[in-house]
N, C-alpha and C positions, 0 to 999 in steps of 0.2 A: 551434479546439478548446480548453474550457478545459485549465488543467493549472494546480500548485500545488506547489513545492519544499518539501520537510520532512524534518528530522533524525530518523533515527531513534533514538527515545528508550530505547527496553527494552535492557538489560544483556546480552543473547543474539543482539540483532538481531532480523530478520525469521527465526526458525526457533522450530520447536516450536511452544509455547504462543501466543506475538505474533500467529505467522504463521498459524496457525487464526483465530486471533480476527480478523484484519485480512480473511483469505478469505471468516469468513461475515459479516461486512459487507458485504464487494463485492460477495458473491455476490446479496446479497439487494435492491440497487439496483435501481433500474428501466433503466437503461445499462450497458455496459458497462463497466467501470474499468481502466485499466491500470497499469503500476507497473514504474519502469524505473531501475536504480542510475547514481547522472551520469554521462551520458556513453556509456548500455549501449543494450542492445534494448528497448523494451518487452517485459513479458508480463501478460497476463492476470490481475488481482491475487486474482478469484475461486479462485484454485487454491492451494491449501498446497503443492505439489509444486512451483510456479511461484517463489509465494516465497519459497521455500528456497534453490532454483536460483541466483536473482540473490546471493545470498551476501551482504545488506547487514548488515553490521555493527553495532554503535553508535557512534552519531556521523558516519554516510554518510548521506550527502545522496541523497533519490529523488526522481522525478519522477512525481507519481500525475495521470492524467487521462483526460477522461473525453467522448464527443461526444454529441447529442443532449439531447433535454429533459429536465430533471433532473439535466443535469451538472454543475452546481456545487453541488449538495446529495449530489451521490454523492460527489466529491471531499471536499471537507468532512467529510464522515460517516467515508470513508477515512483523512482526513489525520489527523485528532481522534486516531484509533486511532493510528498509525503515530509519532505527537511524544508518546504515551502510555506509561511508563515499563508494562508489561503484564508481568514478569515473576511480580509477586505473588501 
């Protein structure tokens, strides 16, 4: 299964604004994506309710990945957002 470590960039973390905008990304993938803070559970990175949950920070380190065909283009599409400063 791929997967892709990435700092999260926005000044708020994965909550509010980031965390919308990182969900309809995922959501909109042809795989699944999932998104899991070092060391934590995965969840499902399609859900805003999901990534708020994991409580990452700025400057925590996640783990986004993803199986089947397409999954290095969904990761990628994910990670882009997620080391994206998105607060503005």
């Amino acid at each position: 299964m791929p997967e892709r470590r990435v700092t999260v960039a926005s000044k708020v973390g994965l909550h509010a604004r980031p965390a919308a905008l990182v969900a309809k990304a995922a959501a909109a993938q042809s795989v699944a994506v999932s998104i899991a803070k070092d060391g934590g559970t995965p969840v499902a990175a399609g859900s805003v309710l999901n990534l708020m949950t994991l409580a990452a920070g700025h400057g925590d380190e996640v783990l986004i990945s993803a199986d089947g065909e397409g999954a290095d283009e969904a990761i990628n599409a994910v990670a882009e957002l997620v080391a994206t400063d998105l607060d503005g």
